[in-house]
C-alpha positions as CSV (number, residue, x, y, z in Angstrom):
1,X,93.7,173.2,178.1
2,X,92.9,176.3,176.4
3,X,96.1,177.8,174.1
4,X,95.8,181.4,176.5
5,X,96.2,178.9,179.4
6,X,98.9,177.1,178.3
7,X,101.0,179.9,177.5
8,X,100.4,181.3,181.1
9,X,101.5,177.9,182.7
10,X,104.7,178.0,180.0
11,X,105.7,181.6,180.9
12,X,105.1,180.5,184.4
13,X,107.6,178.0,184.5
14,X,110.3,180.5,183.5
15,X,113.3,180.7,186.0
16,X,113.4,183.5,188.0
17,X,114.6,185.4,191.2
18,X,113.6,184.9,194.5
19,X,113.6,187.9,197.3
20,X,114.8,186.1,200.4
21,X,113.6,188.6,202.5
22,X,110.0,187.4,202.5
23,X,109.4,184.9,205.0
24,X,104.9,184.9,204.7
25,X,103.7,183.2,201.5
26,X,100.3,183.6,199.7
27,X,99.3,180.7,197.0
28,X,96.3,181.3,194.5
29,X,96.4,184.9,195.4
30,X,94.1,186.0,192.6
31,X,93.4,189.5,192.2
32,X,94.0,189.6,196.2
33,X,97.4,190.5,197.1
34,X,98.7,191.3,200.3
35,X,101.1,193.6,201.9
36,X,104.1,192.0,203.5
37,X,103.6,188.6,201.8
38,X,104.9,186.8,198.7
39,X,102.2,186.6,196.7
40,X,102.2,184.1,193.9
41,X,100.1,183.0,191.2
42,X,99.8,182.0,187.8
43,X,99.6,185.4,186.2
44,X,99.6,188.6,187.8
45,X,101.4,188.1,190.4
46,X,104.4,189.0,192.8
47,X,105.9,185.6,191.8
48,X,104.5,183.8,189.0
49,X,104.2,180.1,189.1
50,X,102.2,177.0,187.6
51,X,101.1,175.6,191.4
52,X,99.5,172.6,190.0
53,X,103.2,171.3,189.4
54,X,103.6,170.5,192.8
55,X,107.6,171.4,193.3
56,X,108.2,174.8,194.1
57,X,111.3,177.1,193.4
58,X,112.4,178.3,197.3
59,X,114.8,177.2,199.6
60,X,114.0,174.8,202.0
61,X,112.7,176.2,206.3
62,X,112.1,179.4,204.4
63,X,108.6,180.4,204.9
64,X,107.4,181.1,208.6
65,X,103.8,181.1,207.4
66,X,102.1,179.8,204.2
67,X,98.3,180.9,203.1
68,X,96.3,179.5,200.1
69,X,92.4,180.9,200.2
70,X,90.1,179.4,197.7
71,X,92.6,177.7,195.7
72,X,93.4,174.5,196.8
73,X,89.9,172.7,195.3
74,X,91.2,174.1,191.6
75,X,93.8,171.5,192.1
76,X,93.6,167.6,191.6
77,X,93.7,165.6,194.8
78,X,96.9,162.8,194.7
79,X,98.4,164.4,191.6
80,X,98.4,167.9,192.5
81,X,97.7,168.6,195.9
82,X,99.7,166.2,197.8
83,X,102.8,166.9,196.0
84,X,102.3,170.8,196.4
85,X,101.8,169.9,200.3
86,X,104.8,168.2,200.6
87,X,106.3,170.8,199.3
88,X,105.1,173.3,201.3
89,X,106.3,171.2,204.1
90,X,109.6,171.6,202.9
91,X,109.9,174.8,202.8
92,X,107.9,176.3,205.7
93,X,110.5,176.6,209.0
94,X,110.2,174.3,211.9
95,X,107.4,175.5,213.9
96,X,106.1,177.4,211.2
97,X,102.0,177.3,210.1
98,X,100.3,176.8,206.8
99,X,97.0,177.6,206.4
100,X,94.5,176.7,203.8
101,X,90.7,177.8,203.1
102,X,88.4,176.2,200.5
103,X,84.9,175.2,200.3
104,X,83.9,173.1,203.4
105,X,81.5,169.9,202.2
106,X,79.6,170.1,205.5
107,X,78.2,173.6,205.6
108,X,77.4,173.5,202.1
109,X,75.4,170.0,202.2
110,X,74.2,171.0,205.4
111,X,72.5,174.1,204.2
112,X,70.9,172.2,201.3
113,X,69.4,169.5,203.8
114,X,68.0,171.7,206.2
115,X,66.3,174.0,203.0
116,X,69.0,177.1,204.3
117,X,70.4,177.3,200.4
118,X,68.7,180.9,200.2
119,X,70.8,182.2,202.8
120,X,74.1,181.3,200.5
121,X,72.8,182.9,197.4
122,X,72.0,186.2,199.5
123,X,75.0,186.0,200.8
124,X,76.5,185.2,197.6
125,X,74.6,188.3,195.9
126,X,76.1,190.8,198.6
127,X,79.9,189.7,197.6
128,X,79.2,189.5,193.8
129,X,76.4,192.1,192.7
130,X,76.0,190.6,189.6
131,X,75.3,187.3,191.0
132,X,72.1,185.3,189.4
133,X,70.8,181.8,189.1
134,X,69.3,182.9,185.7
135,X,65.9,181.5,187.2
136,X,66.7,178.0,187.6
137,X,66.2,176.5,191.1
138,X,68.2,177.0,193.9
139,X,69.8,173.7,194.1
140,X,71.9,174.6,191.1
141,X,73.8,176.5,193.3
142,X,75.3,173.5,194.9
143,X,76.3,172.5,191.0
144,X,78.4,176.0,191.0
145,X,79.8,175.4,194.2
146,X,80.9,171.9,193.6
147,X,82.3,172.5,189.9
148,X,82.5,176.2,189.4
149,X,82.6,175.6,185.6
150,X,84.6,172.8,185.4
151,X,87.5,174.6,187.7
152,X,86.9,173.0,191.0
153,X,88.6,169.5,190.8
154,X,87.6,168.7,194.8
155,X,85.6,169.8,197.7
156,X,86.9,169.4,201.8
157,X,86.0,169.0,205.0
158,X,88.1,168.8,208.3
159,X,88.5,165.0,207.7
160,X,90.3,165.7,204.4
161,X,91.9,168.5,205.0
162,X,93.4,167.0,208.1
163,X,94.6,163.6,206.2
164,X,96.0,165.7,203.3
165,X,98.1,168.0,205.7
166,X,99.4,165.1,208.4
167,X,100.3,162.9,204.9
168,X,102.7,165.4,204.5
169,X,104.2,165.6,207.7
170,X,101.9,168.8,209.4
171,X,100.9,168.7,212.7
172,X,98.2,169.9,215.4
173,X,95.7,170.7,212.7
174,X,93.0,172.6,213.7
175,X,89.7,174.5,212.3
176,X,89.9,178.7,212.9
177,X,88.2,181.4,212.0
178,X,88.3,184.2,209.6
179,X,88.5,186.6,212.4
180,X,91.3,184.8,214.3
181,X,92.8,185.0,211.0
182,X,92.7,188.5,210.5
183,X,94.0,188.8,214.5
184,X,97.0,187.4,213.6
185,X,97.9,188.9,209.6
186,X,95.8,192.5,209.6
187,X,96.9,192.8,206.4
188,X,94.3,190.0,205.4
189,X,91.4,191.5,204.2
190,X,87.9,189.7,205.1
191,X,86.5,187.4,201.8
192,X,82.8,187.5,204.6
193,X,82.0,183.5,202.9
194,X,82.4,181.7,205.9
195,X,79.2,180.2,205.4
196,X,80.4,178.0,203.1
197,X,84.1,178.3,203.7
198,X,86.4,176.0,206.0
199,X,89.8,177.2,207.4
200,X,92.4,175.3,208.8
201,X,95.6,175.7,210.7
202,X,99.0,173.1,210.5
203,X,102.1,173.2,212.2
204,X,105.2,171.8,210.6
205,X,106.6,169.9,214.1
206,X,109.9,171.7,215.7
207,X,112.0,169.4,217.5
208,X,114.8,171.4,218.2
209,X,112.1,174.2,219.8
210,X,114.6,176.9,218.6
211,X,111.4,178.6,216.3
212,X,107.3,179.2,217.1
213,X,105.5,181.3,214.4
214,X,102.3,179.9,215.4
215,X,100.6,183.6,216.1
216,X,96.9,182.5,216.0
217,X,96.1,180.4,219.3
């Protein structure tokens, strides 16, 4: 771990203040940051926090929806990422959704087997104009995709996703899209990657039926 890192993940861990009032949470928000939600990060955000601890600093049935967005695979699988989703189940409110994007395994493979690879890098070069292979062949791109520099720690599909999420306790976990997505938070703005990008929905079970925050059907 580099010294600039591990000063951010120090600072991080700081105590702090929580405003109550938010009840939408955004994890890994990056340099993305949306209105009406909590949005929490390592540096530079509303709320900063080392993630990859796993145990967060809210009270428990808080949240009455949870997104993460390309974050998730920067995390390790049973050390990490488990524990974070437990804690996430902890703290989103009965009936409450948590939704997570990341890389999906079976678009990306897929588009390598069938020889569509050129269709990610254009893609690729629209969102990010500085964008280049540096001339080597195009199935390095799969080596940025899978490891990103040595920051991706995993890759998903459904079956994964689904097994991480019911581990924890979620329920009726299903695939959506980015534009049901944007139906149901217009404050989310549009990262256009879904061809290599998986979303998925859970639902944290509500017995008592006394609360239903899942907007996207």
């Amino acid at each position: 771990m580099t010294p600039k890192i591990f000063l951010k993940k120090s600072l991080a861990r700081l105590p702090k203040r929580f405003d109550s009032s938010y009840t939408v949470l955004h994890l890994g928000c990056g340099k993305r940051k949306y209105q009406g939600f909590l949005n929490v990060d390592l540096w530079g955000s509303d709320f900063n926090l080392d993630l990859s601890r796993g145990s967060l600093p809210f009270p428990d049935n808080q949240f009455q929806m949870i997104l993460s967005q390309h974050f998730i695979e920067h995390l390790e699988l049973e050390t990490e990422l488990i524990p974070l989703m437990n804690d996430l189940y902890r703290i989103v409110k009965p009936g409450g959704i948590v939704i997570l994007s990341t890389p999906d395994i079976k678009k990306i493979t897929r588009a390598y087997i069938d020889g569509n690879l050129n269709n990610l890098i254009r893609s690729r070069k629209k969102r990010f104009k500085n964008f280049s292979l540096n001339g080597l062949p195009n199935s390095h791109y799969l080596n940025l995709l899978f490891h990103q520099n040595g920051e991706h720690k995993n890759l998903f599909d459904f079956e994964l996703l689904s097994y991480v999420l019911k581990c924890s306790g979620f329920s009726k976990v299903k695939e959506i899209s980015e534009r049901k997505l944007i139906a149901g938070f217009p404050t989310i703005t549009p990262r256009n990657d879904m061809d290599h990008t998986i979303i998925v929905q859970a639902t944290k079970p509500d017995n008592t039926r006394s609360f239903k925050a899942e907007v996207i059907k």
